[in-house]
C-alpha positions as CSV (number, residue, x, y, z in Angstrom):
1,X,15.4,-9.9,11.7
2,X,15.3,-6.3,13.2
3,X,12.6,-3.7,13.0
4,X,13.2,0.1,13.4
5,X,12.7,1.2,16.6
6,X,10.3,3.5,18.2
7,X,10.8,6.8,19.1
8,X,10.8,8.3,21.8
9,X,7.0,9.0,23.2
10,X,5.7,9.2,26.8
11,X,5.1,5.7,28.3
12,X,2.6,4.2,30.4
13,X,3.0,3.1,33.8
14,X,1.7,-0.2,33.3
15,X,-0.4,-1.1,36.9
16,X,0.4,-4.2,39.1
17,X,-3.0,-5.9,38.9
18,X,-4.9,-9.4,39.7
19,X,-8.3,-9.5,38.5
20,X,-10.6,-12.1,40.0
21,X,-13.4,-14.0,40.0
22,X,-14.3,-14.0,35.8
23,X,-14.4,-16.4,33.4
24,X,-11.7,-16.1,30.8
25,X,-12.6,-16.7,27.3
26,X,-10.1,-17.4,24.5
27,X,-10.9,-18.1,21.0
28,X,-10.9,-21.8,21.8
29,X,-11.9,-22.5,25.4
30,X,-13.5,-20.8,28.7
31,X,-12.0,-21.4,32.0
32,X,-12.2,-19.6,35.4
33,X,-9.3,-18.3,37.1
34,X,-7.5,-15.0,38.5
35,X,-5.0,-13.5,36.1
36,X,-1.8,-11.6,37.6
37,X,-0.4,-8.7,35.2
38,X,2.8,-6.8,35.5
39,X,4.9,-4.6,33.7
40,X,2.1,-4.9,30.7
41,X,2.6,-8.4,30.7
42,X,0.4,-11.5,31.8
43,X,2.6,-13.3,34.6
44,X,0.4,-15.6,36.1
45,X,-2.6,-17.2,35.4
46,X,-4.8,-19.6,38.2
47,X,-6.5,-20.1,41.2
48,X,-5.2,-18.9,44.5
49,X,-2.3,-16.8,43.2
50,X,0.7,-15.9,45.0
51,X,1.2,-11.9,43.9
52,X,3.4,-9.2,45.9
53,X,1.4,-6.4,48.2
54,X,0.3,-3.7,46.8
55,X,-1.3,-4.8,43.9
56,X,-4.7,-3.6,43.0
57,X,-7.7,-6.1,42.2
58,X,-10.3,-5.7,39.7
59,X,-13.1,-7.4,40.3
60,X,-15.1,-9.3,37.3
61,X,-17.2,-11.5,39.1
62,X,-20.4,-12.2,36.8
63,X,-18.8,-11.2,33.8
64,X,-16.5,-12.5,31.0
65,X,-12.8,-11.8,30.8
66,X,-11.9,-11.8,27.0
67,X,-8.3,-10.3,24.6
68,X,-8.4,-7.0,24.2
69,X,-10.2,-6.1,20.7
70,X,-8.6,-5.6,17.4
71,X,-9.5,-3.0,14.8
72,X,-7.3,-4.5,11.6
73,X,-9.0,-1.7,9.5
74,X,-8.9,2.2,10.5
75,X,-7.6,4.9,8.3
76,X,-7.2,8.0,10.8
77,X,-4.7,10.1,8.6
78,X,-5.3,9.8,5.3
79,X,-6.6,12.6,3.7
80,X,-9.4,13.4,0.9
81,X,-9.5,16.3,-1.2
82,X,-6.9,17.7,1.3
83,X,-8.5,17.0,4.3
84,X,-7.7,15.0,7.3
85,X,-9.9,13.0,9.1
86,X,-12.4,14.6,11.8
87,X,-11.1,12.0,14.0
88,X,-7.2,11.1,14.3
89,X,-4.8,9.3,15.8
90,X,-5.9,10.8,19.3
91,X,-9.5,10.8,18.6
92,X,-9.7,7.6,16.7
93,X,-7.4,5.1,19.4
94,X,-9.6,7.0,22.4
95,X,-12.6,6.0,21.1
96,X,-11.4,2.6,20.3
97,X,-10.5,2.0,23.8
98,X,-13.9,3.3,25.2
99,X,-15.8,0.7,23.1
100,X,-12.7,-2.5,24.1
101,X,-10.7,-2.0,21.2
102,X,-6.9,-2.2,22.3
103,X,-4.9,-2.0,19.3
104,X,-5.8,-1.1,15.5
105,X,-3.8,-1.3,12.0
106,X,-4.2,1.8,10.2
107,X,-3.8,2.1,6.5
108,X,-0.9,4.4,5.0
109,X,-2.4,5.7,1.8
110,X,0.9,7.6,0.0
111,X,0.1,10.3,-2.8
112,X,0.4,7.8,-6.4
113,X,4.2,7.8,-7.1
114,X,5.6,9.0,-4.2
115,X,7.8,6.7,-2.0
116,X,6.0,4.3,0.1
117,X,8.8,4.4,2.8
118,X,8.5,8.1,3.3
119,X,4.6,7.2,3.6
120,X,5.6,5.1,6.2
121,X,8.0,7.3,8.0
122,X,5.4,10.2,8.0
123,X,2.2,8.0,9.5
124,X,4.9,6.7,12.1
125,X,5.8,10.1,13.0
126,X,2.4,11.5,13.7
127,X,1.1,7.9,15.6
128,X,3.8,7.9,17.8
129,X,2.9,11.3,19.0
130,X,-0.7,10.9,19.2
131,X,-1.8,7.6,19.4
132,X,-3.7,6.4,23.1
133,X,-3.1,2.4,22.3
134,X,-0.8,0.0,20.2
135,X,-0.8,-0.1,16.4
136,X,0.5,-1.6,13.5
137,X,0.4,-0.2,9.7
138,X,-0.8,-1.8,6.7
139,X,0.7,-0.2,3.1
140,X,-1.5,0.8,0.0
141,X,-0.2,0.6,-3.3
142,X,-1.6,3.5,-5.1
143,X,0.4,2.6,-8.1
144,X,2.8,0.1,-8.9
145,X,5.5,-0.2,-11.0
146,X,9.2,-2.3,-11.1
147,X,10.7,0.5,-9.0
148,X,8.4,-0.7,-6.1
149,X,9.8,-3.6,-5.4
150,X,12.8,-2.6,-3.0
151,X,10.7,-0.3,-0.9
152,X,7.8,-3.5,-0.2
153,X,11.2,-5.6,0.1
154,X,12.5,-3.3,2.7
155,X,8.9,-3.0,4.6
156,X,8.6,-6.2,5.2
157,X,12.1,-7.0,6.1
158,X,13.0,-4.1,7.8
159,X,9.9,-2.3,8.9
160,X,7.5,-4.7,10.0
161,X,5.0,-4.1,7.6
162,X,3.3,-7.7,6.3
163,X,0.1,-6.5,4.6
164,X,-0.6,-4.3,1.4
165,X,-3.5,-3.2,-0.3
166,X,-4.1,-2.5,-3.8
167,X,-7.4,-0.8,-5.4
168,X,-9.5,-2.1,-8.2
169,X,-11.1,1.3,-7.9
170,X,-10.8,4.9,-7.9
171,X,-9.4,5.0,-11.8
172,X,-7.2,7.6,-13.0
173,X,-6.2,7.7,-9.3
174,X,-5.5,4.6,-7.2
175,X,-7.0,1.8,-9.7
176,X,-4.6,-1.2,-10.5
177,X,-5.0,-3.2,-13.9
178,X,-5.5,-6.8,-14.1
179,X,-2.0,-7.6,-14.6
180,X,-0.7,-5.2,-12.3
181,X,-2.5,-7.0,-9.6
182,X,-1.1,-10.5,-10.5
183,X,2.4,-9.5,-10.5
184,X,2.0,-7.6,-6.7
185,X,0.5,-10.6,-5.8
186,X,3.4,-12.7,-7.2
187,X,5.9,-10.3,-5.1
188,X,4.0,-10.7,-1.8
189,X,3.7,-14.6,-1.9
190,X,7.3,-14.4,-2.2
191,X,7.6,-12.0,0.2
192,X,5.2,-13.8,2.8
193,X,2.7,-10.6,3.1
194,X,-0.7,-10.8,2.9
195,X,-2.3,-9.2,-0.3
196,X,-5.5,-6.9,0.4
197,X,-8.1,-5.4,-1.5
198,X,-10.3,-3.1,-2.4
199,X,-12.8,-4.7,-4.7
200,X,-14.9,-2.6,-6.8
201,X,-14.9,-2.3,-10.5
202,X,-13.6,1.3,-11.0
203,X,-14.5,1.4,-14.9
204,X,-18.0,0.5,-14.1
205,X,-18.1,3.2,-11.9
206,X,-16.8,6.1,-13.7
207,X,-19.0,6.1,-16.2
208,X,-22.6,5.5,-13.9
209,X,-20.8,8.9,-11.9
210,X,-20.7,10.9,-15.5
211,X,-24.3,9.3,-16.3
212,X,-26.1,10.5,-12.6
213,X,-24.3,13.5,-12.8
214,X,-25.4,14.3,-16.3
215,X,-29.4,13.4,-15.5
216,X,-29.6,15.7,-12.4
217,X,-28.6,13.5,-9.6
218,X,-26.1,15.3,-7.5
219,X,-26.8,14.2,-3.5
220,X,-25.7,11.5,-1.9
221,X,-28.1,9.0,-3.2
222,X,-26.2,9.2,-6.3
223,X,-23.2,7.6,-4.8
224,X,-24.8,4.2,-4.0
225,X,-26.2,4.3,-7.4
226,X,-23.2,4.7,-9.2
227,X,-21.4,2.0,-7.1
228,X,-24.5,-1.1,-7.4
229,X,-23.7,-4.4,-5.6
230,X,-22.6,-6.0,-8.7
231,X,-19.3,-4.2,-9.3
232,X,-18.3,-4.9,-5.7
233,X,-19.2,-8.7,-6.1
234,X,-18.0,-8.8,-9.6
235,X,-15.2,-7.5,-8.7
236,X,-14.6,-9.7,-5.4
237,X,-14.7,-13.0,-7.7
238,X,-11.6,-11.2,-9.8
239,X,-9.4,-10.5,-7.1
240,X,-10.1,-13.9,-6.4
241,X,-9.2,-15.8,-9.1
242,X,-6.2,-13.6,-9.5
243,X,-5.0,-14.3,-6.4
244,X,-5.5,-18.1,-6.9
245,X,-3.5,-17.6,-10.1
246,X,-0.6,-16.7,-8.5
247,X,-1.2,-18.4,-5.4
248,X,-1.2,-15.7,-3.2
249,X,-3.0,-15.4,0.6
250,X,-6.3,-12.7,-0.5
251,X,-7.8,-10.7,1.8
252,X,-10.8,-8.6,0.8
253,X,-11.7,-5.3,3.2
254,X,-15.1,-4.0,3.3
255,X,-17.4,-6.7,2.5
256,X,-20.5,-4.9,2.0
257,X,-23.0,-7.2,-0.1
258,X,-24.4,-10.4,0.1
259,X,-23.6,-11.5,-3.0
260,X,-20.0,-10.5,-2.4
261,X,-19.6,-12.6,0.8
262,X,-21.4,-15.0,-0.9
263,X,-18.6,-15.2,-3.5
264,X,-16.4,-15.5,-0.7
265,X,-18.1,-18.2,1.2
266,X,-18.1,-20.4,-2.2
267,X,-14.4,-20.2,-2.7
268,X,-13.4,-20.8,0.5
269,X,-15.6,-24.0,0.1
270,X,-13.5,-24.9,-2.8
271,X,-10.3,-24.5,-0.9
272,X,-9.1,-20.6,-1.7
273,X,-6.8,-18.8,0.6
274,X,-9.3,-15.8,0.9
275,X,-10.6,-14.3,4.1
276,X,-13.4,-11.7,4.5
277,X,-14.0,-8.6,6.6
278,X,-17.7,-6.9,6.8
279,X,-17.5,-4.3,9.1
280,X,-19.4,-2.3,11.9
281,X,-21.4,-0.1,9.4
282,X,-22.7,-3.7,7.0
283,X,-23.2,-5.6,10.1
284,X,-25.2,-2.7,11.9
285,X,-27.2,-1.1,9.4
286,X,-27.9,-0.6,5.6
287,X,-28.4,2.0,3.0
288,X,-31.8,3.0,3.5
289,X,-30.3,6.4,4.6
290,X,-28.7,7.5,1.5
291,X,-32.7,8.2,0.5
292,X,-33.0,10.4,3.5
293,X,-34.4,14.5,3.4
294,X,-31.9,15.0,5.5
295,X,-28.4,15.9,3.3
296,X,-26.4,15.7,6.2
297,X,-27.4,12.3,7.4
298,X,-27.6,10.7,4.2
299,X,-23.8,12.2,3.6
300,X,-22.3,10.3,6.6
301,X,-23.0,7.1,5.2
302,X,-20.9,7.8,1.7
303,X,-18.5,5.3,1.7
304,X,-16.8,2.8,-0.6
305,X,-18.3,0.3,-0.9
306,X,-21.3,1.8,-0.3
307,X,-23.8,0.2,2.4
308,X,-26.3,-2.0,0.7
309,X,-30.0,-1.0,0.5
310,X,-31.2,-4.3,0.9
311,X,-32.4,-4.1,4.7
312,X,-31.6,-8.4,5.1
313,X,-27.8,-7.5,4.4
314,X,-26.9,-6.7,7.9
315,X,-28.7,-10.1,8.9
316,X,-26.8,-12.1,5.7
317,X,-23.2,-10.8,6.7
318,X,-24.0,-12.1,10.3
319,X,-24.7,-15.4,9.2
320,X,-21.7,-15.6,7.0
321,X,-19.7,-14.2,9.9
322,X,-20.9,-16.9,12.6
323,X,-20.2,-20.0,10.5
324,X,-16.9,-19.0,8.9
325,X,-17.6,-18.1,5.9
326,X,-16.5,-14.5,6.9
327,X,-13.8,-14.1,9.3
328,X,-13.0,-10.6,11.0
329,X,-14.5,-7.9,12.0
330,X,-12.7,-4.6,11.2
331,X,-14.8,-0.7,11.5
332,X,-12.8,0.9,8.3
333,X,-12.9,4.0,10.5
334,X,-12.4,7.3,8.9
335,X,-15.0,10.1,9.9
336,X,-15.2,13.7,8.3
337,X,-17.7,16.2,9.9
338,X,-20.8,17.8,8.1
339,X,-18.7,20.5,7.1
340,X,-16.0,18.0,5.5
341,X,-18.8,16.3,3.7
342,X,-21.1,19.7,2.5
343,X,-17.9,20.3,0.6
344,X,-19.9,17.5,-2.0
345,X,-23.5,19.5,-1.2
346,X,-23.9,20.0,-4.7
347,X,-22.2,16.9,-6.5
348,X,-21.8,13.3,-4.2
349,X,-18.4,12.2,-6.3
350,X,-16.7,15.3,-4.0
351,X,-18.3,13.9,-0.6
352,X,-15.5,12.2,1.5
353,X,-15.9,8.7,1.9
354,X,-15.9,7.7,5.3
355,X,-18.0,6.6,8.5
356,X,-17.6,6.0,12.1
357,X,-17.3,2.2,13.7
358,X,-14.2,1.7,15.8
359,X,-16.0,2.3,19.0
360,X,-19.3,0.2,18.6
361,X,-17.1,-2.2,16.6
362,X,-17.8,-5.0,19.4
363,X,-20.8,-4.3,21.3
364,X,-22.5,-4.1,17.6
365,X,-21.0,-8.3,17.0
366,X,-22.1,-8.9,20.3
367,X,-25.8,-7.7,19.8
368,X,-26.0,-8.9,16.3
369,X,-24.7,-12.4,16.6
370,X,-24.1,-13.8,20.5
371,X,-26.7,-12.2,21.9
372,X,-29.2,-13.6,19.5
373,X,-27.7,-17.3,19.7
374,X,-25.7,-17.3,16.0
375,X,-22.3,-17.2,17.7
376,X,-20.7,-18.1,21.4
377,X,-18.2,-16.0,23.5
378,X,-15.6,-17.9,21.6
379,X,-16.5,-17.2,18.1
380,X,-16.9,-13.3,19.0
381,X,-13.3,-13.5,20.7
382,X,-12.0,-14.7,17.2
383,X,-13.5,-12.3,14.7
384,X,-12.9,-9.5,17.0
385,X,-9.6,-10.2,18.1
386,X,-7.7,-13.5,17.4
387,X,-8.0,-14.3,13.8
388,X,-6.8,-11.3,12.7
389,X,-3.8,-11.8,15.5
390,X,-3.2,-14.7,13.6
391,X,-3.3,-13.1,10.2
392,X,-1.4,-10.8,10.6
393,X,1.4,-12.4,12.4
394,X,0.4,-10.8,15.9
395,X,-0.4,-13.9,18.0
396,X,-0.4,-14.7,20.2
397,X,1.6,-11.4,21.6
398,X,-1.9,-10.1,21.4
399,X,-5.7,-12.0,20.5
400,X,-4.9,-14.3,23.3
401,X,-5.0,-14.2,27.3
402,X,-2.0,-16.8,28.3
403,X,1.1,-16.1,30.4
404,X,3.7,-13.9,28.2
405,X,1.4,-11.9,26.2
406,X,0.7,-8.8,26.4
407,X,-1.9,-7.2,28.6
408,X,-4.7,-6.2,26.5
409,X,-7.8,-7.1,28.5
410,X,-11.5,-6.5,28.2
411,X,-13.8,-6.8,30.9
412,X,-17.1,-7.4,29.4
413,X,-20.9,-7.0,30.6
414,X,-22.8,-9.2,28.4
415,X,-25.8,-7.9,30.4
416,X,-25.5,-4.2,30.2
417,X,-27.6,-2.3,27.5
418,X,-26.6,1.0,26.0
419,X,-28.0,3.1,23.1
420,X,-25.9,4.5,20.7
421,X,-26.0,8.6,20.4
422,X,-23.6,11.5,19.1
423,X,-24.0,13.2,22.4
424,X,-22.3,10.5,24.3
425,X,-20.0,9.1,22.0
426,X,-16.0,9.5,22.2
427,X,-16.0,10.9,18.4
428,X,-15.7,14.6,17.6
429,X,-17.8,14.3,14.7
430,X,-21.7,15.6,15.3
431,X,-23.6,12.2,13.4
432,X,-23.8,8.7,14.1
433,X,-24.6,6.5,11.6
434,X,-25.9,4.3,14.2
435,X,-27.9,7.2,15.9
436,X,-30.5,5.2,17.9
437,X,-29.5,1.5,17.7
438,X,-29.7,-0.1,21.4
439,X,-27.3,-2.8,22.0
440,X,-26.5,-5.2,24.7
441,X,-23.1,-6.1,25.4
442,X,-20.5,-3.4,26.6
443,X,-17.1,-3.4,28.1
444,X,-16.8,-2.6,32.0
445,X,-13.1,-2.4,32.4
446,X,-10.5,-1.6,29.5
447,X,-6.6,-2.6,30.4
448,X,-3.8,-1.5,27.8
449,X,-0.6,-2.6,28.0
450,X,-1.4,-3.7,31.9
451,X,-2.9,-0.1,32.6
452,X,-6.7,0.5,33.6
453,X,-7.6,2.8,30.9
454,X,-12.0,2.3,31.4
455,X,-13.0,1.8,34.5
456,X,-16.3,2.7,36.0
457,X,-17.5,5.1,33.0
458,X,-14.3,6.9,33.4
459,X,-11.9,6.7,30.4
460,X,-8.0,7.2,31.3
461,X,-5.7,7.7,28.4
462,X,-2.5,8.6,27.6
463,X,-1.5,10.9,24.0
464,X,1.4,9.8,22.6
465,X,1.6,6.0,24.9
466,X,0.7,4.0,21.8
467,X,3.3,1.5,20.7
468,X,4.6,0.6,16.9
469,X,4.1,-3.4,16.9
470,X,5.9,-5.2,13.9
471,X,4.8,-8.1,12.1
472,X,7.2,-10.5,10.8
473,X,6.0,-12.7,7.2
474,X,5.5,-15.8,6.4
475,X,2.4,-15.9,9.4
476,X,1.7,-19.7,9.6
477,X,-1.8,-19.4,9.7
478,X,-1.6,-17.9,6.4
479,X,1.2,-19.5,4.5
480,X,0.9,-23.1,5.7
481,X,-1.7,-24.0,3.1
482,X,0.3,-21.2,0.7
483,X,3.5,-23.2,0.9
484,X,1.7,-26.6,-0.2
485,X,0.1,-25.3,-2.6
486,X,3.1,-24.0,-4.2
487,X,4.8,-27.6,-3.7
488,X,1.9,-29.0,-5.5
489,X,1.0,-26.3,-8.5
490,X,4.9,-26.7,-9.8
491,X,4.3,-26.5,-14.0
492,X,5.9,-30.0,-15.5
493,X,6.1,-30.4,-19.2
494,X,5.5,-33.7,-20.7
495,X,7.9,-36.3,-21.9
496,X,7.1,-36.8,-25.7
497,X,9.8,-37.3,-28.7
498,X,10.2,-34.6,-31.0
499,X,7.0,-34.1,-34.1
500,X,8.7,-35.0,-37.4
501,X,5.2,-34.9,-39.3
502,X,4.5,-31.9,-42.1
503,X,4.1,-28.0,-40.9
504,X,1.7,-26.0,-43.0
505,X,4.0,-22.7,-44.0
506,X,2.3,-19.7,-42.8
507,X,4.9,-17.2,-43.1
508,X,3.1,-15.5,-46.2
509,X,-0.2,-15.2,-44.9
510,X,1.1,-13.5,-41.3
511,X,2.8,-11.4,-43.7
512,X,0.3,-10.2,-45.8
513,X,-2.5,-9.5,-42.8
514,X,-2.6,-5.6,-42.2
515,X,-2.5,-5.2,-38.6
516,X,-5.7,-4.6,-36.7
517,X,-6.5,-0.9,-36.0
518,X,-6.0,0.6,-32.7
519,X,-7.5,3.3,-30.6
520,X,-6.0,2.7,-27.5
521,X,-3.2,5.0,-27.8
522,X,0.4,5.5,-29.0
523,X,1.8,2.0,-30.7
524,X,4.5,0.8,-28.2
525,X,7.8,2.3,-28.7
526,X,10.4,0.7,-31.2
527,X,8.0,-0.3,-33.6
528,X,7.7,0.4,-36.7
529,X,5.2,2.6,-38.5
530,X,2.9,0.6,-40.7
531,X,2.6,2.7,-44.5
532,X,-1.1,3.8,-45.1
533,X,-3.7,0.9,-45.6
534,X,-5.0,0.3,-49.5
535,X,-8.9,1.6,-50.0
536,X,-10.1,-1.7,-50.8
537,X,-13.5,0.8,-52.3
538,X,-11.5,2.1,-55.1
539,X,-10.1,-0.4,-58.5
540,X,-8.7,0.2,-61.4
541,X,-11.3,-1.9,-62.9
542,X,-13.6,0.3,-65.5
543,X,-16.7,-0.5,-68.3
544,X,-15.7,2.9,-70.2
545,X,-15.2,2.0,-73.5
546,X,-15.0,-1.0,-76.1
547,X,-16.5,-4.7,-74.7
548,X,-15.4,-7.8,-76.5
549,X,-19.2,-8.0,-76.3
550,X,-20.6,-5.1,-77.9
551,X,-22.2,-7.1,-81.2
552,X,-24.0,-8.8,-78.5
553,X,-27.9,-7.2,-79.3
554,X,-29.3,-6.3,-76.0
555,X,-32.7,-5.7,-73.9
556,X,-33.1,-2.4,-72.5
557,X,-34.7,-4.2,-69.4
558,X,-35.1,-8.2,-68.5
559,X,-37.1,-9.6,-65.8
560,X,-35.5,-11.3,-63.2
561,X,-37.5,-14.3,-61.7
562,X,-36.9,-15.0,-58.0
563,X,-33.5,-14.3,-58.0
564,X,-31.0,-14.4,-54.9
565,X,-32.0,-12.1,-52.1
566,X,-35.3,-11.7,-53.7
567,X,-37.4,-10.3,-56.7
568,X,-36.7,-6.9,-58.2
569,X,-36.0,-5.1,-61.8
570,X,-32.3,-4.8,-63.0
571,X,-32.0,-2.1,-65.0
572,X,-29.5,-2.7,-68.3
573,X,-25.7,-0.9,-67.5
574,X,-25.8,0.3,-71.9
């Protein structure tokens, strides 16, 4: 299998460096040795290595020595009403690497109905001219229909793309149908790509917009209103059981609730193929702020889904995130500046959606969970880095430190102590939605692709030095359990002789049944227009005229005693 190659960008000139004396943590063990790099690869790895002159040593004595991060959610392109993120491919990778994230996977969002490999051509394009550090793409299907199937064929096969996304939200827009949904998913499993989602209920929300908007609410407040925790988990638990339906690998962005990761943790417990991703916003703060005087401030949290108000969700995701039951860590990065976001001063469903993350991405993980004793140094190395490697079919190239891959390293002071602020960050927007929060943990060296690119304070990047990275399908730590599962779940009728008893005819009745009216638009074409329906309110029947009773003598009233339905006077019909 061959993947398009890049074009041509400036390159790095990857350093000759040993760094000594720190303790290198993987996902699954800590050890202490020196590791040699060259030419952007790890070459040796030990104690008391022989390396040529010349080389310079980093020194990370007292500190950990762990992969480089991996952001496996970022969306520095696509635009919203028009406009382009406030911070792109240059922006967005530089800040990454300041905070010890050394590759991302940005989402390609094509206009619904237009080709998805000119999508991909065009976000190629623009990353390799802009982006500081190595990426990879994941594909959204903004709508699908049969004539999709060759361009996802030819993505995975010949572009390296393995993951695809698909909206329960956004309607009239992005927003896939029940059905639609089970037959991408169908595609992908045979594929071997790894369905994604957005999960919110879209109808839900379309009508609780029209309802705020209609009583008066028009700030930002009004978007976590009309998006309440319950279409998120309600509609988590259907992208689940679709996925288990056609037995495809789920993996559901943006977990934002607890009782959305809950639904996650219990079917994982049962056995699904699901994995979670909260991200640096739900693990590092809620959506107390949407209540804010401040417009401005309470605009940079809108986002889908939105943050929860509940302060304990922060806490909640943390939990689920140390024991397993959640599984990466991703910062859905996609910032718009004040400016962006005033165009919605004066109605929140035009506010674009978006918030900052991909550089306090890890030091938020480390403060929330290792530095208060939910998770160790090898835990944080896997939902930061390694798992999602090992989703999506990039280990252990990168999430790993081992001889042959690639040299993405993080140095990393679990000492050091730093307070988040929009005057020292690496962003170009002017807020923080994490204004304020101190956190320990920090990196103290950044190498990408074997070249110092943080060191000392000073970051050291390169426009344009980023690399494309393709993902082959089928990843094993995906489609291991997937393959089983489709060896076991094969339909088998069962052996019985042919029925030879009576059949009731029923021909005459399904004939005579007037079909059930409609308002769901046009009937489908072909068929055949029904005539117009009798009016069962009008008969032929009449009492005008001569009865066969009429020498009958009659009462101009009678009294009716108890009868059915109760008492009352029937007046005579003479």
């Amino acid at each position: 299998m061959s993947f398009t190659g890049k074009k041509t960008t400036p390159r790095l000139a990857s350093d000759r460096l040993i760094i000594k004396g720190g303790k290198i943590v993987n996902d699954d063990q800590s050890f202490y040795a020196d590791i040699y790099v060259e030419d952007g690869t790890i070459r040796q790895i030990g104690e008391n290595l022989v390396v040529p002159g010349g080389v310079k040593t980093v020194e990370a004595y007292g500190h950990i020595v762990i992969p480089g991060g991996i952001d496996a959610n970022t969306c520095l392109h696509a635009p919203q009403l028009g406009m382009h993120p406030a911070d792109d491919w240059y922006h967005g990778t530089k800040a990454g690497l300041a905070g010890g994230t050394t590759m991302i996977i940005d989402h390609v969002v094509p206009e619904p109905g237009a080709s998805l490999l000119g999508a991909f051509d065009q976000w190629r394009d623009i990353a390799d001219k802009r982006s500081c550090c190595d990426y990879s793409l994941h594909m959204d299907i903004t709508r699908w229909h049969d004539g999709l199937f060759e361009e996802v064929e030819s993505l995975v096969k010949d572009k390296g793309i393995n993951s695809f996304l698909v909206y329960m939200a956004y309607k009239d827009k992005f927003q896939s149908s029940d059905s639609q949904m089970y037959e991408v998913f169908g595609v992908l499993r045979d594929l071997g790509a790894l369905a994604q989602v957005h999960a919110e209920n879209g109808d839900i929300i379309e009508e609780e917009k029209k309802r705020l908007l209609e009583a008066g609410i028009t700030g930002p407040e009004g978007h976590v209103l009309s998006h309440p925790e319950e279409v998120e988990t309600e509609a988590v638990y259907r992208a689940i059981t679709i996925a288990k339906q056609a037995n495809c690998p789920l993996y559901v962005t943006k977990v934002m609730s607890k009782s959305a990761a809950d639904v996650i943790a219990k079917a994982r417990k049962k056995g699904m193929v699901v994995y979670g991703e909260p991200i640096t916003a739900s693990l590092g703060t809620d959506g107390s702020h949407y209540w804010s005087k401040d417009w401005a401030k309470a605009a940079a949290l809108v986002m889908s889904p939105p943050l929860s108000p509940d302060p304990s969700t922060p806490q909640h995701l943390t939990c689920l995130l140390s024991c397993g039951d959640l599984q990466v860590t991703s910062s859905a990065h996609s910032t718009f500046s004040t400016a962006q976001k005033a165009v919605g001063k004066d109605n929140f469903t035009l506010i674009p959606e978006g918030t900052n993350g991909v550089e306090e991405r890890m030091s938020v993980v480390w403060d929330k969970a290792v530095a208060t004793g939910k998770m160790d140094e090898n835990e944080f190395v896997a939902v930061t880095s390694t798992t999602a490697a090992k989703l999506f079919n990039l280990y252990p190239r990168k999430g790993r430190i081992a001889v042959g891959s690639d040299a993405d390293l993080v140095i990393w002071n679990p000492k050091e102590t730093r307070t988040i602020s929009s005057q020292s960050h690496c962003l170009t927007v002017e807020r923080n939605i994490l204004e304020g929060l101190e956190l320990r943990g920090a990196p103290l060296v950044v190498i990408s692709q074997g070249r110092v690119v943080l060191e000392e304070g000073k970051l050291n990047v390169l426009e344009g030095s980023g690399r494309f990275i393709p993902r082959k399908a089928f990843p094993d730590f995906v489609y291991k359990r997937i393959k089983a599962r489709c060896r076991m779940a094969e339909a088998q009728g069962v052996p019985r002789g042919n029925y030879d008893g009576p059949v009731h005819d029923v021909i005459s009745m399904t004939k005579s049944v007037p079909p059930t009216p409609t308002t769901r638009g046009p009937q489908c074409p072909g068929k055949t227009p029904q005539g117009p329906a009798r009016n069962l309110h009008q008969s032929g029947f009449t009492l005008s005229g001569n009865q066969i009773d009429d020498h009958i003598p009659r009462r101009s009233t009678q009294r009716i005693v108890a009868p059915p339905g109760g008492r009352s006077n029937i007046t005579s019909l003479s």
